[in-house]
N, C-alpha and C positions, 0 to 999 in steps of 0.2 A: 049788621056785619060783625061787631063786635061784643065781647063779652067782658066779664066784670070774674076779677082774679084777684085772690093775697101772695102778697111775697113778702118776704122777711128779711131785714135788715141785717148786715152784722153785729149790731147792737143789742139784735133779740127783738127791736121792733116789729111786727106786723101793720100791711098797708095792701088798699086796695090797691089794684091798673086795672084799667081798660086794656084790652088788646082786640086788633083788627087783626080778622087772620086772612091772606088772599086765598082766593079760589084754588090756588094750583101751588107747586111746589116753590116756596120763598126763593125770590133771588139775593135775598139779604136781611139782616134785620136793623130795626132804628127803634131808638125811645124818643116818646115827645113826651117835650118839657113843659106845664102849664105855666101861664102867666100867672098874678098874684087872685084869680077870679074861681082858682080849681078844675076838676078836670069836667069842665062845662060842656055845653055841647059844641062849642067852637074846637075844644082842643079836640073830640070825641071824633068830630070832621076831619082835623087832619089826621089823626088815624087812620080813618077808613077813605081819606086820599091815597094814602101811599100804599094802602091795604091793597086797594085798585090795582096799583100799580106796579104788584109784586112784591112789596116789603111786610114781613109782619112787624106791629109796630105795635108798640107799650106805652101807656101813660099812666107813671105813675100818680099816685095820690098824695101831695107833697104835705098838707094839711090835715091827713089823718092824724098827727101827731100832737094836733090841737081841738081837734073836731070832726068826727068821719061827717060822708055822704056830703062835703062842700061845692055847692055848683051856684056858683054865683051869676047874677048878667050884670047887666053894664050901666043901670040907675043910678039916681043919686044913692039910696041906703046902701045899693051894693058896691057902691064905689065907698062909702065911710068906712065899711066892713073891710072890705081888702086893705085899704093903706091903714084906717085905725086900728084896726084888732091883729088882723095876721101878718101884713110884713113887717111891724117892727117886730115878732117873734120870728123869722126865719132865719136861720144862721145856711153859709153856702153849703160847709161843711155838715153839716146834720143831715144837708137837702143831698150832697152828695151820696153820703150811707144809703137812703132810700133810692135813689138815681140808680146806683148800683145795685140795688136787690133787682131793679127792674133788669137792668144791661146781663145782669145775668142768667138771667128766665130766659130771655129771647136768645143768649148766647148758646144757651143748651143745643139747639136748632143746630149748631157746625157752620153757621154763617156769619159771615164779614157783616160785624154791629154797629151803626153809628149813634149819633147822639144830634137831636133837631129840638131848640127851644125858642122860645118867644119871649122876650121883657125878662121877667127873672130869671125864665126858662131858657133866656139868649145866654144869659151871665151864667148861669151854672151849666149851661153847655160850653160855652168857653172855658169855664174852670172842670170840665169834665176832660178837655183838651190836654191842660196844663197840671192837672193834679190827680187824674186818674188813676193811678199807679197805684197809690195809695191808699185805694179803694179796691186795688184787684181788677181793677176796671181798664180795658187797654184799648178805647174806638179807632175804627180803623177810618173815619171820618167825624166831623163835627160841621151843623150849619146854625148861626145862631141870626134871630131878628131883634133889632134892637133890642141890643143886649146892654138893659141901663145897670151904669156904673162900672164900666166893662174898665173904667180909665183907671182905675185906682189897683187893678191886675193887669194892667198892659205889657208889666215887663217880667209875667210871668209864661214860661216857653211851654205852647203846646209840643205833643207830640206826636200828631195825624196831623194830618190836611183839616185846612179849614176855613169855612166860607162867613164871611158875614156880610147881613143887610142893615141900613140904615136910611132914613128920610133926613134928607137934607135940612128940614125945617123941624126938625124935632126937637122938643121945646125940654124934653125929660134926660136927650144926651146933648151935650155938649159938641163944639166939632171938635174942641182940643181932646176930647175921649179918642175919637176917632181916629185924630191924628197920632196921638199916642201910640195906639196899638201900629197903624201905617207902620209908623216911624221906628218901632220896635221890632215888626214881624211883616219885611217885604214880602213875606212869601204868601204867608196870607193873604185868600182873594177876598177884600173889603169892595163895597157896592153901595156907593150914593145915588137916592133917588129922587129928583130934583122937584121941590114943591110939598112933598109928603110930608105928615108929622110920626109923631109915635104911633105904636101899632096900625100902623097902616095896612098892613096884611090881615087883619082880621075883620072880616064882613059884617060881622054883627058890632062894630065898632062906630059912632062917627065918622072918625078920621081914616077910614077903610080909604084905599084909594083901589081900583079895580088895574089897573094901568098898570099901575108899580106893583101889584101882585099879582099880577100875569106872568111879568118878565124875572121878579124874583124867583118865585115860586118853577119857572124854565130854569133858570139856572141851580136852584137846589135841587132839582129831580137828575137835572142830567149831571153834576157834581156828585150826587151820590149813588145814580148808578154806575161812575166812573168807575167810585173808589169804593164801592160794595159789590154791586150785583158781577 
């Protein structure tokens, strides 16, 4: 369903995305945000979930910037490789510039753009939220899944609507994160899912829980075709 595209940074940078395009005329557009594993086939999936579903959607390549063609799975080397090598090189702000090469590819289209990430890609979706602007970048929605570290930005103001998921048993966010942001941003709709750990929503994970990403994954389709489609 999808193809493979360069877009260019404000920086001058060049990076691949994935893009899913649907069948028929877009009722909106979204970028998804990879976790720290690159834009593997799990993220490649939800693309062409929401592609399904009417959205054309982007994923950017957030580790061209270190290494093209990164598609990691979920091993032990490929798990030393994501936490050793690439996330202590990723700053949110660097990830934002390519965030934004993407948000505006799809923006061209004339449709209401959101922004959907997972684990880092939850966290730089929430600061897509709160610091877009200054990317040129203005979502008219944001949904993020455990968005680790999200607590140490709690008290900065998004300006779309914005949904997040998290597992109640998640061993990577804290609940005082969680409650941070609560406590910060009533309006924000936050969502505990009682039992689950980190990335729970991703199938090709262990800790997949199928239960808790049924009803997540309900509430982020009908959330964003509120405030997109």
């Amino acid at each position: 369903m999808g193809d493979w595209i360069k877009v260019k940074a404000d920086d001058g940078h060049e990076l691949a995305a994935y893009v899913a395009t649907p069948e028929h005329e877009p009722v909106g557009a979204l970028v998804v945000i990879q976790e720290i594993f690159g834009v593997n086939k799990s993220i490649r999936e939800v693309a062409d979930t929401y592609a399904r579903e009417g959205f054309v959607a982007i994923a950017p390549a957030l580790f061209d910037r270190f290494e093209p063609n990164v598609e990691l799975g979920y091993g032990e080397e490929a798990l030393k490789k994501a936490f050793g090598y690439f996330y202590p090189k990723l700053d949110p702000n660097v990830s934002l510039l390519d965030i934004a090469a993407a948000f505006h590819h799809v923006k061209r289209a004339g449709k209401p753009t959101g922004v959907l990430g997972f684990c880092y890609g939850g966290l730089t979706t929430w600061l897509s939220a709160t610091r877009g602007e200054n990317f040129r970048m203005q979502p008219d929605c944001c949904v993020g899944y455990y968005a680790g570290g999200i607590g140490k930005f709690s008290a900065e103001e998004p300006v779309c609507p914005v949904m997040l998921h998290f597992g109640a048993a998640d061993d990577h966010i804290g609940k005082e994160q969680v409650d941070a942001v609560r406590t910060a941003h009533p309006d924000v709709e936050i969502f505990l899912y009682e039992g689950v750990g980190h990335a729970f929503a991703n199938p090709d994970r262990p800790s997949y829980n199928e239960a808790a990403t049924r009803l997540a994954n309900q509430r982020s389709l009908a959330f964003l075709k509120a405030n997109l489609a």
